[in-house]
C-alpha positions in Angstrom: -19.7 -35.6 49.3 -18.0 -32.4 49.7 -14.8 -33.5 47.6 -17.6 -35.0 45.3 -18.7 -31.7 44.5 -15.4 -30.0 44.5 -14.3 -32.9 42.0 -17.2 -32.2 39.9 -16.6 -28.4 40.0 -13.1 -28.9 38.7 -14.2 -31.8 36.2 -16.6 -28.7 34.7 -13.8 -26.0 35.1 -11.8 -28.0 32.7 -14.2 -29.1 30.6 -15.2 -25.9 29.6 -11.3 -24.7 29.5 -10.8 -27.0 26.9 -13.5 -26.0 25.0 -11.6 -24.7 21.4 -14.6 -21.9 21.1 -13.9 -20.9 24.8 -10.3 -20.7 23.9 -11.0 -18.3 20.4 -13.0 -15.8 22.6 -10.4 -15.9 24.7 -8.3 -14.8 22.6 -10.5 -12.2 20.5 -11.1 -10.4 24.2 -9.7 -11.8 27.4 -12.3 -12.4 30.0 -14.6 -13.0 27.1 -15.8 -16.5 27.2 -17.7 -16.0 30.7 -20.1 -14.5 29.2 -21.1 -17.6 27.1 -22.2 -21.0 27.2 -20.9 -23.2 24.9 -23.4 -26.1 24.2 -22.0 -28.8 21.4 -24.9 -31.4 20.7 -25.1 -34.1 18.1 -27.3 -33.1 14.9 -28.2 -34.4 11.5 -27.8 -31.1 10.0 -25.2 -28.3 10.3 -26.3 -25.5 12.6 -26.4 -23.0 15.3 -28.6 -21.1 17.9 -28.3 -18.6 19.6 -30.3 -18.1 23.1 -29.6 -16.1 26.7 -29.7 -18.7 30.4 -28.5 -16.8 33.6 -27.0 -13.6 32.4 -25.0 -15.4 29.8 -25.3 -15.7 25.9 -26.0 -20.0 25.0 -24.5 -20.9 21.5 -25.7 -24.2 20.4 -24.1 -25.9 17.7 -23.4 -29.3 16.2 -19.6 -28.8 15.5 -17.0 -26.3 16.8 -16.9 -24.2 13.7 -20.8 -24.1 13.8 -20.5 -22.9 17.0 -17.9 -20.0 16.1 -19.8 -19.3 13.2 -23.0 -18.9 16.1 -20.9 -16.4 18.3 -19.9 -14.5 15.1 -23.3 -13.9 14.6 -24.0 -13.3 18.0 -21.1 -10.6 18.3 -23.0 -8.8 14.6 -26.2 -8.6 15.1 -26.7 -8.4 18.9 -23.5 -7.0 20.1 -22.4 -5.0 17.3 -19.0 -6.1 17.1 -17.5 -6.8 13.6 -14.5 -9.1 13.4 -12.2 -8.5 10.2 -8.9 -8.5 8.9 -8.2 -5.5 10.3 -10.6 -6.1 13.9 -9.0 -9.2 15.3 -8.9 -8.2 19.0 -11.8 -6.2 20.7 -14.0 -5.0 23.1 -16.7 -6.4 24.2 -19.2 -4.1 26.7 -19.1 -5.8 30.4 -23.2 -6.6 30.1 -23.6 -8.3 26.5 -27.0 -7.9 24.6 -29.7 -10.5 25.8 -31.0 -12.6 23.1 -34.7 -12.2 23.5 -36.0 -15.0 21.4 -34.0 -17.5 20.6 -32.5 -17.5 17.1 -31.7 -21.0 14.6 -29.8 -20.7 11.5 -29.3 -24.1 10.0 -27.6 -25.1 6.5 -27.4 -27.7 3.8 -24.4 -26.1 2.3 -21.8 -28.9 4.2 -18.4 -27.1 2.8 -17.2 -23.9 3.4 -13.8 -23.2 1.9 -11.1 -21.0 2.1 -8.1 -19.9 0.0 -6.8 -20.1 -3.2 -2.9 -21.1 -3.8 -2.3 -18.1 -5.3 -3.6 -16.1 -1.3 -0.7 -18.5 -0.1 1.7 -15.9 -2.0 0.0 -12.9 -2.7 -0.8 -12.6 1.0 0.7 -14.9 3.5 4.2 -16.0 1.8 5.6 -14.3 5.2 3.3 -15.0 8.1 4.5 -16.6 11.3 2.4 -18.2 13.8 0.7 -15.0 15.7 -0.5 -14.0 12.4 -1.6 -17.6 11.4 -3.7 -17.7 15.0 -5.6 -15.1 14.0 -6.1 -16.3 10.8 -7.2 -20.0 11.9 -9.6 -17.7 14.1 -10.8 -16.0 11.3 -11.9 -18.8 9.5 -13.7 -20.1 12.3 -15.8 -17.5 13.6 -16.8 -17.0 9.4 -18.1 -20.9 9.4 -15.0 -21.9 6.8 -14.3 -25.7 7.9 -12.0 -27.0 5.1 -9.2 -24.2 3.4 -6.3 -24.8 1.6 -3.6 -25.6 3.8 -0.4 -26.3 2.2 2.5 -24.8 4.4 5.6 -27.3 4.4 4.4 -28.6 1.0 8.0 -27.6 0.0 10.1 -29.3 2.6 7.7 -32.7 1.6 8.7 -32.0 -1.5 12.4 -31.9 0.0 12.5 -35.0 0.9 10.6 -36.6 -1.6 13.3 -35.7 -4.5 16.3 -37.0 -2.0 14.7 -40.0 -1.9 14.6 -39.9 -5.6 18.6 -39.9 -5.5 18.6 -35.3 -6.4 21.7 -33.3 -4.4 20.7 -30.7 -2.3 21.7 -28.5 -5.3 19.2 -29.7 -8.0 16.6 -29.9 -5.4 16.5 -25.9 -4.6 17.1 -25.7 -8.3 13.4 -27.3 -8.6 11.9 -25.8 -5.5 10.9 -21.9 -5.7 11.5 -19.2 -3.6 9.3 -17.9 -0.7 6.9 -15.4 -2.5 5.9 -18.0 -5.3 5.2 -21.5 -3.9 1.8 -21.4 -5.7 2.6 -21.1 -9.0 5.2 -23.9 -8.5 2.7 -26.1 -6.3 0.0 -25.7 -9.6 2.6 -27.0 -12.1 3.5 -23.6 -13.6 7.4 -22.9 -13.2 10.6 -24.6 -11.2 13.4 -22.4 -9.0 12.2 -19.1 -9.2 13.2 -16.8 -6.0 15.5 -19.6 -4.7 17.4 -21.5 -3.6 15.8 -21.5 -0.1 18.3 -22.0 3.0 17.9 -25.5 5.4 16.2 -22.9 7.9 13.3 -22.6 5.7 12.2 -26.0 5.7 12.6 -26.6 9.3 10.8 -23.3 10.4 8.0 -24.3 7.5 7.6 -27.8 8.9 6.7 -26.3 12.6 4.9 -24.0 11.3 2.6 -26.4 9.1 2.4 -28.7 12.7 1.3 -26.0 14.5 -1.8 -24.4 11.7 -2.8 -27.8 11.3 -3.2 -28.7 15.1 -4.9 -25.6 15.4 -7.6 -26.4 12.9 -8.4 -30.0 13.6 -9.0 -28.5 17.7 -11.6 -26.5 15.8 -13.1 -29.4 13.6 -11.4 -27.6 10.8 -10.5 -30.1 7.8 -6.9 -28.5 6.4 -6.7 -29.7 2.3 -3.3 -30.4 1.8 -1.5 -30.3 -2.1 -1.8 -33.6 -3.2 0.3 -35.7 -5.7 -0.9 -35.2 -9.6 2.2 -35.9 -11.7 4.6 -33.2 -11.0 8.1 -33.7 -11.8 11.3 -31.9 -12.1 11.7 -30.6 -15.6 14.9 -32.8 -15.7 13.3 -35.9 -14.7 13.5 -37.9 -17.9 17.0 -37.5 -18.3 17.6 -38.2 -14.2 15.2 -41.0 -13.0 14.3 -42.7 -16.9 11.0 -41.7 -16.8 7.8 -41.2 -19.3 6.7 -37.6 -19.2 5.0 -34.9 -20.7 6.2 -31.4 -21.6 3.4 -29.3 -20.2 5.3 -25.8 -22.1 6.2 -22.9 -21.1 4.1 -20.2 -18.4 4.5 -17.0 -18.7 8.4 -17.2 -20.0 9.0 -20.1 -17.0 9.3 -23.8 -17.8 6.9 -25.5 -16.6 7.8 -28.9 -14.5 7.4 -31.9 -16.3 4.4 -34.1 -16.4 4.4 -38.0 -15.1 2.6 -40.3 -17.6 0.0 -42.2 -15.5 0.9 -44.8 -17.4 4.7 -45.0 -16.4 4.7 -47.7 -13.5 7.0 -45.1 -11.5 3.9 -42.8 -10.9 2.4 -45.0 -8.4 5.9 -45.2 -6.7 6.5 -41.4 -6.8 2.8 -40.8 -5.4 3.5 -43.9 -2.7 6.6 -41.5 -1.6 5.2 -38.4 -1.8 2.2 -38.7 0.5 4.1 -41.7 3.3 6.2 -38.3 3.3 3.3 -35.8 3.8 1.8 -38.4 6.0 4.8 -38.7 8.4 5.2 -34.2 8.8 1.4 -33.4 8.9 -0.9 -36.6 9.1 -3.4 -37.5 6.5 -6.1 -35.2 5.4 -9.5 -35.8 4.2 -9.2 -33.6 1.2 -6.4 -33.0 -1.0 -6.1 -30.4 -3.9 -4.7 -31.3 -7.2 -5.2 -29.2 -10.2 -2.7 -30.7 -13.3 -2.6 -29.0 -16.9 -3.1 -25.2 -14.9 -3.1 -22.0 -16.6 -3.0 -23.8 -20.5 -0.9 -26.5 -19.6 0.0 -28.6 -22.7 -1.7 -32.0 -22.3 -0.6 -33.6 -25.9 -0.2 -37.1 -25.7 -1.3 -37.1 -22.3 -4.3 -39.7 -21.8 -7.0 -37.4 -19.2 -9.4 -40.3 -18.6 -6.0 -42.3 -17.3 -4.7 -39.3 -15.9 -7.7 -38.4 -13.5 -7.6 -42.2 -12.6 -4.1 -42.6 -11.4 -4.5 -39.1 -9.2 -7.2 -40.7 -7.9 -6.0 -44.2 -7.2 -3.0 -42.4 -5.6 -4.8 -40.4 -2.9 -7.0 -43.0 -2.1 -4.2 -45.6 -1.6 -3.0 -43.2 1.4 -6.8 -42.5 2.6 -9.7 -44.0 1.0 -11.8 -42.1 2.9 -9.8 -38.8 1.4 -11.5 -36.6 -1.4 -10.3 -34.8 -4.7 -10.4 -31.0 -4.5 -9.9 -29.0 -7.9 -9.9 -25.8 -8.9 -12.5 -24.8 -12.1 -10.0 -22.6 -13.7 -10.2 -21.5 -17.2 -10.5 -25.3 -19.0 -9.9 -27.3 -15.9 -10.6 -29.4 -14.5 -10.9 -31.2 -18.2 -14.0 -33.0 -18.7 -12.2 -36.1 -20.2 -10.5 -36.2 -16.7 -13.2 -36.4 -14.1 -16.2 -37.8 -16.3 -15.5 -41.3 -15.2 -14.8 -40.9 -11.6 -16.8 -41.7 -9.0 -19.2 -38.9 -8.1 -18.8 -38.5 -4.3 -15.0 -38.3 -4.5 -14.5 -35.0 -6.1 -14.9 -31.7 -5.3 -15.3 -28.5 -7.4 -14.2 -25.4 -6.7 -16.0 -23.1 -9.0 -13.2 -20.5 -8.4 -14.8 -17.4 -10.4 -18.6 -18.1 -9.7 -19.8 -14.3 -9.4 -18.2 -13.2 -13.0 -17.3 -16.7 -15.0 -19.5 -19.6 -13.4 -18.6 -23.0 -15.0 -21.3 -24.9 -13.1 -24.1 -24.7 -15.6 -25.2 -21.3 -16.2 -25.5 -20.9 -20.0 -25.0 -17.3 -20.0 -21.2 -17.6 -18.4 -18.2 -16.9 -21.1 -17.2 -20.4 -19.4 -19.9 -22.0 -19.9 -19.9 -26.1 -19.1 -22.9 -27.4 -20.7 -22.7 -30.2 -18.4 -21.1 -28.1 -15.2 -18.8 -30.6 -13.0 -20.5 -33.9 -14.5 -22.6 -34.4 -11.9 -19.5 -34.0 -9.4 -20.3 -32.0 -6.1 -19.5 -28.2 -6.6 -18.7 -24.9 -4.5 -20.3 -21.6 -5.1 -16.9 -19.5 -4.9 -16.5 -15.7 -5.3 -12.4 -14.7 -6.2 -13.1 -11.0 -5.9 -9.5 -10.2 -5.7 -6.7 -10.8 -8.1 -2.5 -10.1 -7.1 -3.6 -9.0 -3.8 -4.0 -5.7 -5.5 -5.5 -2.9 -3.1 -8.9 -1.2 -4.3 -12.9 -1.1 -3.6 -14.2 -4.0 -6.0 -17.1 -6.3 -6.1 -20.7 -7.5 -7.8 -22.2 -7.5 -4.3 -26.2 -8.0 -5.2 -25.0 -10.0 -8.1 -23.1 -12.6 -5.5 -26.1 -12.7 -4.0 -28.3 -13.5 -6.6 -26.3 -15.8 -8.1 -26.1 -18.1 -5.6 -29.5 -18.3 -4.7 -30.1 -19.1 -8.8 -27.4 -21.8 -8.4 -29.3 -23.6 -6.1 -32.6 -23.2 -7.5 -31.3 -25.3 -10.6 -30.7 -28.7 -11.1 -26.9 -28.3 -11.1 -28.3 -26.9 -7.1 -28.3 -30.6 -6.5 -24.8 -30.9 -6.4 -24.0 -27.1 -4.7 -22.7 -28.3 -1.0 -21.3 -25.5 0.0 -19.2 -22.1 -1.2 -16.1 -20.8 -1.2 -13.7 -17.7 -0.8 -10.9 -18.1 -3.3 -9.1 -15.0 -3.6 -5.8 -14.2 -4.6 -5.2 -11.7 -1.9 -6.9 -11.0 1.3 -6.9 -8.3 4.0 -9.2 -5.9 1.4 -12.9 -5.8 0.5 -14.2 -7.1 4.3 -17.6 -6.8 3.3 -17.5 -8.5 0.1 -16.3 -11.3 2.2 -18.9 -10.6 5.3 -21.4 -11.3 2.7 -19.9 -14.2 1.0 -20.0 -16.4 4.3 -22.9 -15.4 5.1 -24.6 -17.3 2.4 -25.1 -20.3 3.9 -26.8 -19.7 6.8 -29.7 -17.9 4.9 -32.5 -19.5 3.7 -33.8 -17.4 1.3 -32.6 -14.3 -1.2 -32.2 -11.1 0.5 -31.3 -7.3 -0.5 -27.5 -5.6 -0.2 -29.4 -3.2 0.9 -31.3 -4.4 3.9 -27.7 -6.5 4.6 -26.2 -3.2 4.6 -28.1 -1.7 7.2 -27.0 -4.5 9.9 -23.2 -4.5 8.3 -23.0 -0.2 9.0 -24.5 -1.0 12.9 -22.3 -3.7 13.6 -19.3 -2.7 11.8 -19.0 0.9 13.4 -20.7 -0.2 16.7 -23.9 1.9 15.8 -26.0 2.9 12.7 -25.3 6.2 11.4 -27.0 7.3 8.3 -23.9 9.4 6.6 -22.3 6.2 6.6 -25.3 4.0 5.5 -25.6 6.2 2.4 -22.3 6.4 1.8 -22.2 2.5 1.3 -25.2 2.1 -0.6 -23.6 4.9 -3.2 -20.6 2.5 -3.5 -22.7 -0.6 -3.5 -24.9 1.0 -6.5 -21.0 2.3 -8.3 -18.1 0.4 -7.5 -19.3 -2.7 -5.8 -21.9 -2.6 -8.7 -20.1 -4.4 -11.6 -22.0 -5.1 -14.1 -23.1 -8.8 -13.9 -21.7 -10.2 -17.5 -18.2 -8.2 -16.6 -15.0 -10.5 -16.4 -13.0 -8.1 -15.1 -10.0 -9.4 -13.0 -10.7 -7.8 -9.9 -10.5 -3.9 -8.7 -10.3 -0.9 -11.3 -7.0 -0.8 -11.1 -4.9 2.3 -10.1 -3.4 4.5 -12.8 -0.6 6.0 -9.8 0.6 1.6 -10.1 0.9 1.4 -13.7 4.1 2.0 -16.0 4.0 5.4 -17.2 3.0 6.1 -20.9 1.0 8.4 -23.1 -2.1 5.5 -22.9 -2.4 4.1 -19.7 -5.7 2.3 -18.9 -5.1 -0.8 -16.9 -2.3 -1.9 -14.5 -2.1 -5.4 -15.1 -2.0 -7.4 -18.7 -5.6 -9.1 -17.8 -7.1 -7.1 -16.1 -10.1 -6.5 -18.7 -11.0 -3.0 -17.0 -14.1 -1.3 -17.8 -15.7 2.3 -16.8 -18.4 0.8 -15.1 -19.2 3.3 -12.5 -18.9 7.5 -12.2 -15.5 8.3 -10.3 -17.5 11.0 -9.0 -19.7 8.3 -6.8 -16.8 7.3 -5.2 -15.5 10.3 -4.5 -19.1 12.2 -2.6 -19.1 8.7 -0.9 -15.8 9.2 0.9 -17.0 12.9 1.5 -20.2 11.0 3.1 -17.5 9.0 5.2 -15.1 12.2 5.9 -18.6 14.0 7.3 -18.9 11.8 10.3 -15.1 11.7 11.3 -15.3 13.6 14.5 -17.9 11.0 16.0 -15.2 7.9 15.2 -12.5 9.2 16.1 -10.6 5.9 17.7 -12.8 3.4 16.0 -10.5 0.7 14.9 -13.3 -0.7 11.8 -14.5 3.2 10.7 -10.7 4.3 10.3 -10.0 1.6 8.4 -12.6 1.7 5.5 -12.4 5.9 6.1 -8.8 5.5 4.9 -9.3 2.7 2.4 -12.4 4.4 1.0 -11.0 7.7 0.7 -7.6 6.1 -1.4 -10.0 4.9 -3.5 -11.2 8.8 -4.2 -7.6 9.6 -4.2 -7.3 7.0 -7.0 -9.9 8.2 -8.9 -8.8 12.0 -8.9 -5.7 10.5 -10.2 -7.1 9.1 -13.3 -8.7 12.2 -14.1 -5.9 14.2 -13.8 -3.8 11.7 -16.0 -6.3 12.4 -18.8 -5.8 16.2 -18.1 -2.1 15.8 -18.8 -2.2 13.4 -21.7 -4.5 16.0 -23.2 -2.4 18.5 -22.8 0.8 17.2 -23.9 -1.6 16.1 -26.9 -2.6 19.9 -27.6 0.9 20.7 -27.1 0.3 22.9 -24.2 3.6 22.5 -22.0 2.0 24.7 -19.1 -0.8 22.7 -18.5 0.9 19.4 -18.9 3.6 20.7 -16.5 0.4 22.1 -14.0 -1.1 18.8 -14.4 1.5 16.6 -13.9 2.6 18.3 -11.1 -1.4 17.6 -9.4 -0.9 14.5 -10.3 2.0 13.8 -8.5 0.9 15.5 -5.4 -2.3 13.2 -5.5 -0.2 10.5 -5.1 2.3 12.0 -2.5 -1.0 12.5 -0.9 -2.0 8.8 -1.1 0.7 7.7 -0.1 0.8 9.8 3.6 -2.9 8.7 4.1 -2.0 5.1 3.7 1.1 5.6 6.3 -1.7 5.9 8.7 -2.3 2.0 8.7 -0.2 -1.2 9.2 -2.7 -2.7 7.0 -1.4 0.0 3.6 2.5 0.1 4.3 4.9 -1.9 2.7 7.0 -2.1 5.3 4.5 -4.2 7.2 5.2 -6.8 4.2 8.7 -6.5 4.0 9.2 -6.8 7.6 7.5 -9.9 7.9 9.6 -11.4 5.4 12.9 -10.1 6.9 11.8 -11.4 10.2 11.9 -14.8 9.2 15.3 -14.9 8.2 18.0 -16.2 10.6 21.1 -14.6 9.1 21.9 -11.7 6.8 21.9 -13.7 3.6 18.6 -15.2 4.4 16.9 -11.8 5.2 17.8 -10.3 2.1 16.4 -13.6 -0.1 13.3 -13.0 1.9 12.8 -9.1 1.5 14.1 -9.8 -2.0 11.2 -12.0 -2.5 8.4 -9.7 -0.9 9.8 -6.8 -3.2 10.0 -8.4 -6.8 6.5 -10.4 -6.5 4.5 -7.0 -6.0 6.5 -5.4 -8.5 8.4 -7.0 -11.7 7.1 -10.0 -10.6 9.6 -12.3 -12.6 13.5 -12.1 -14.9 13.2 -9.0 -17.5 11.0 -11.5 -20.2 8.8 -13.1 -17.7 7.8 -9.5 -16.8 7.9 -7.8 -19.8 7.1 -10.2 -22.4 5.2 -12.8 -20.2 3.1 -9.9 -18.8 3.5 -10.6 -15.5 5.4 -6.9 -14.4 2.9 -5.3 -11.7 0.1 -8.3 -11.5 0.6 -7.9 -7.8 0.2 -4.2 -7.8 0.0 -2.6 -4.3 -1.4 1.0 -3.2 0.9 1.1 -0.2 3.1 3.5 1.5 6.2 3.3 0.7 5.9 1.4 -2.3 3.9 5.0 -3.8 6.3 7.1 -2.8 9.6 5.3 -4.1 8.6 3.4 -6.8 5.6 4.0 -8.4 6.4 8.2 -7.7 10.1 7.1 -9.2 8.0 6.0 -12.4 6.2 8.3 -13.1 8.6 11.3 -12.6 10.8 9.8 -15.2 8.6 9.6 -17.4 7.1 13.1 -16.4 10.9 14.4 -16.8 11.5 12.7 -20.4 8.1 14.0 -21.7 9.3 17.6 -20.5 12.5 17.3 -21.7 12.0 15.9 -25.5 8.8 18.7 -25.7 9.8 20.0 -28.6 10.8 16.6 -30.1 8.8 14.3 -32.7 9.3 10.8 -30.6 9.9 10.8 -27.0 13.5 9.1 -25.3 12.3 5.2 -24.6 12.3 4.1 -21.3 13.7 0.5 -19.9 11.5 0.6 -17.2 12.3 -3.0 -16.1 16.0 -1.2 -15.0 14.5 1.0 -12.4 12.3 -1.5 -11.2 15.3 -3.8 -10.8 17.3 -1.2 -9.0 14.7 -0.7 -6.4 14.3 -4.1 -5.7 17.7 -5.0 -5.1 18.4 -1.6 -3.3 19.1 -1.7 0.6 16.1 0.6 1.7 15.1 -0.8 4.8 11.2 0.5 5.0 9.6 0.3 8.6 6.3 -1.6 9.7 5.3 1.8 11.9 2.7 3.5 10.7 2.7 7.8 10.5 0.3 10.3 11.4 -3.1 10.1 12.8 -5.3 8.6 10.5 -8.5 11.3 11.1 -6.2 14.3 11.1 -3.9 13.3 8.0 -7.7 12.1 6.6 -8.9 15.7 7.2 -6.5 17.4 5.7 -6.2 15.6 2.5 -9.8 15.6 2.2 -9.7 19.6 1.8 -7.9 19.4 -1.0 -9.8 17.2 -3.5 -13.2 17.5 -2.0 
């Protein structure tokens, strides 16, 4: 009897060991998982509750990531603990809050997605595995069970066109560089950034094995990039076959488009996915999105089209379904109207600004939403990864609950975070996946009460105020707005006498008093002395006073353009020099954070590089994508120069600063002339990225003090 018990104790010791939840709180705070009891039971619907048994917190939940979405929202609103981006390890207090009543939250919304391909580049181009872990943890604990997960894609890829009888040569001549798999993977250019070295492939493949194992423990459904009639551009010529010339993105070629109709598609698909298959296993969901970003489709047949995409993934899993992007005109209507409803599913990518769903007062308005096609209520937010306080935050709200109270709500099973950049805006994204698990319509401002308590460990009302001021100003856009994302920086942009936006589509407007922004961070600088140390108030204190920075900056410019206008050289010189200082001044506050530095990015990239060569093709990579983007035409006359925009240190100080004090200098120096000297700004840019500065990942100052004293001088 006794090594009966003893047996069972170990049988139970084990058990609970290889519990995946037990494992993420384990790794959030060591020690942590003893304080819970993990309870997975079978259910109908998708749930969680949350209840106390012997001392310890119960979380009840029908599926692993139910059940990390339960100790989330146990950590929030009992424990006051917030996990974020910049909050993946913590502390939690050696008694943890009792749950008093126990607590049910239960959902119809059966998807919760995650990613975009542009976040693949814009944000994660360079992560290794440590960084993926806490990632994959992320996504748990924030209930996202199926995001985009196509590491490797290029090394199936790889293989795929040797098979196809293309050299090693032609291959990397087809395959992009490290900071822009997604635009390749979504059909919009070939080669740009590479060639990549053999390394590349391997370390991706392991990679990709080790993201996905992670996420099926969890019950997390990766979508992989499925097959949709990508070729190499010179695949007519090469293999004989029937294709499409999709045109020209942004001054790139775009690859070629398979005919449906040419017998080799089938044959190409068969290949492609036996070759995912065999790296990564077969996925339940795979993402295809042909004709993206104004792809030409003449004499392409859609109805066919969407068919043979279809047909293909099926062929490797019937079980599989179709995931697509609503981007702009896609998916087209003629190419999902006759497929099977069940088997698709749409991400409505821009739901909070440009829903295509239904809703007849969006600028993309589908009459007839998906076609009766299932559908995600997404929020983008964020566009280039660019840094800045942005967001519609009762609108998001609002809007979904309207979604579902529709008839197109029929087909709403879930929503979706499909930025282009993450590690910004936390609460934007707090409240997104949130969604589900809330029955009915609430205010940001009663959220906002919970978010300030659990996301500095206590309520204080400085801070409460200060974010209901930014939630009525700059996370106030106005609903109908289209805008792309934050109000972009004028310290980013190339210099000239009429700078407004950063980026060419942007679609800025003054929606909200700079001077809002700027008493809010006062509000936030009021209380520094009682944070001091707090990982989650030092954060937003430095990301919300940038943003004050930022605006001070902007008025300033117009000071200066004024002035050179009035012809008043003191002043312009006065002002100009302010201006500059603003952004010296920026640029030491963001030194206070890994999360603001460039080097952080850089340093990832050269990290993964196993020789000399390939480190510099890696930084060389992380450099030109946040700044000139592409070659002199796709940046100047494609309009893709500064899309991925940064406010970090580092990247202020020696290139944006270099900008702007050439341009400052030429004003000064032609005062007295009728046209100013033209500047080829694209040559500077192109200097800095191929210079050898080495910028580190360590971080300068002490965030409070350097806060302090900046705040002085513009408050």
């Amino acid at each position: 009897m006794k090594y009966f018990n003893l047996l069972w104790v170990l049988l139970i010791s084990v058990t609970m060991h290889a519990n995946p939840v037990n494992d993420l709180l384990e790794r959030l705070d060591k020690g942590a998982s003893r304080h819970f009891i993990i309870e997975k039971v079978k259910a109908d619907a998708d749930f969680f509750e949350l209840d106390s048994r012997n001392g310890k917190i119960v979380v009840r939940g029908n599926n692993y990531v139910n059940l990390a979405a339960g100790v989330n929202w146990y950590l929030k609103y009992y424990a006051h603990v917030n996990i974020s981006w910049n909050n993946m390890n913590v502390k939690l207090p050696n008694v943890l809050p009792e749950v008093k009543k126990a607590e049910r939250h239960e959902t119809n919304m059966k998807f919760r997605y995650d990613l975009n391909y542009c976040t693949h580049s814009y944000s994660m181009a360079f992560w290794d595995w440590e960084r993926w872990e806490k990632e994959i943890d992320w996504m748990a604990l924030h209930g996202i069970n199926m995001p985009l997960s196509i590491v490797g894609t290029e090394a199936v890829w790889f293989n795929v066109l040797k098979k196809l009888g293309y050299n090693r040569d032609e291959i990397n001549e087809f395959i992009c560089g490290p900071g822009f798999f997604a635009w390749w993977l979504m059909n919009n250019l070939e080669g740009w950034g590479g060639p990549n070295p053999d390394s590349w492939y391997t370390q991706r493949i392991a990679l990709q094995k080790k993201i996905v194992k992670r996420m099926r423990e969890l019950g997390i459904e990766p979508v992989f990039a499925g097959y949709s009639g990508m070729v190499p551009n010179n695949a007519k010529e090469k293999l004989q076959l029937n294709v499409s010339n999709p045109g020209l993105w942004c001054g790139y070629r775009r690859p070629a488009f398979l005919q449906p109709t040419d017998p080799k598609f089938k044959v190409i698909a068969d290949l492609y996915y036996e070759e995912m298959t065999r790296l990564f296993g077969k996925a339940n969901y795979y993402s295809m999105d042909p004709f993206h970003e104004g792809g030409n489709v003449a004499g392409v047949n859609l109805d066919e089209a969407g068919k043979a995409i279809m047909s293909a993934m099926k062929k490797c899993n019937p079980n599989a379904i179709w995931v697509a992007q609503a981007w702009g005109g896609n998916p087209r209507a003629e190419m999902i109207k006759n497929l099977k409803r069940g088997d698709m599913i749409v991400l409505d990518l821009f739901s909070e600004s440009r829903p295509q769903w239904g809703d007849p007062e969006s600028t993309w308005y589908r009459k007839n939403g998906f076609d009766g096609h299932d559908w995600l209520y997404c929020m983008l937010l964020n566009y280039g990864g660019n840094v800045g306080l942005h967001g519609k935050m009762q609108h998001v709200i609002d809007e979904y609950f309207k979604a579902k109270s529709t008839p197109f709500g029929q087909t709403l099973k879930g929503v979706g975070i499909t930025m282009e950049g993450i590690e910004n805006n936390p609460v934007m994204y707090e409240l997104l996946c949130e969604l589900p698990w809330h029955n009915e319509k609430f205010s940001k401002d009663e959220w906002l009460k919970d978010y300030v308590t659990s996301r500095y460990g206590r309520f204080d009302k400085s801070l409460y105020d200060a974010w209901i001021q930014l939630s009525n100003s700059i996370y106030n856009c106005p609903a109908l707005s289209t805008q792309q994302g934050t109000h972009e920086s004028v310290f980013c942009a190339r210099p000239s006498d009429k700078v407004y936006q950063v980026s060419s589509w942007s679609e800025m407007n003054d929606y909200y008093d700079p001077m809002e922004v700027i008493e809010a961070a006062r509000k936030f600088m009021s209380v520094a002395d009682n944070f001091i140390g707090n990982n989650n108030y030092e954060y937003d204190m430095v990301d919300i006073l940038r943003q004050a920075i930022a605006e001070k900056g902007r008025l300033v410019y117009k000071v200066m353009m004024s002035a050179k206008n009035a012809k008043e050289k003191e002043l312009f010189e006065e002002a100009s020099k302010r201006f500059m200082n603003l952004l010296d001044m920026q640029d030491k506050l963001l030194g206070t954070r890994a999360e603001f530095c460039l080097g952080t990015w850089t340093n990832r990239a050269v990290n993964l590089g196993k020789t000399q060569e390939e480190k510099n093709l890696y930084e060389w990579n992380a450099k030109v994508q946040i700044t000139t983007w592409g070659n002199r035409t796709a940046a100047n006359d494609g309009g893709l120069r500064d899309y991925a925009h940064r406010e970090w240190s580092g990247l202020l100080k020696d290139f944006y600063a270099m900008r702007w004090r050439t341009y400052i200098d030429n004003v000064i120096s032609n005062w007295n002339s009728a046209k100013d000297n033209q500047i080829d700004y694209y040559s500077l840019e192109e200097k800095w990225v191929n210079s050898p500065i080495h910028y580190s990942p360590d971080t300068k100052g002490n965030p409070v003090k350097v806060a302090k004293d900046i705040s002085k001088q513009i408050f």
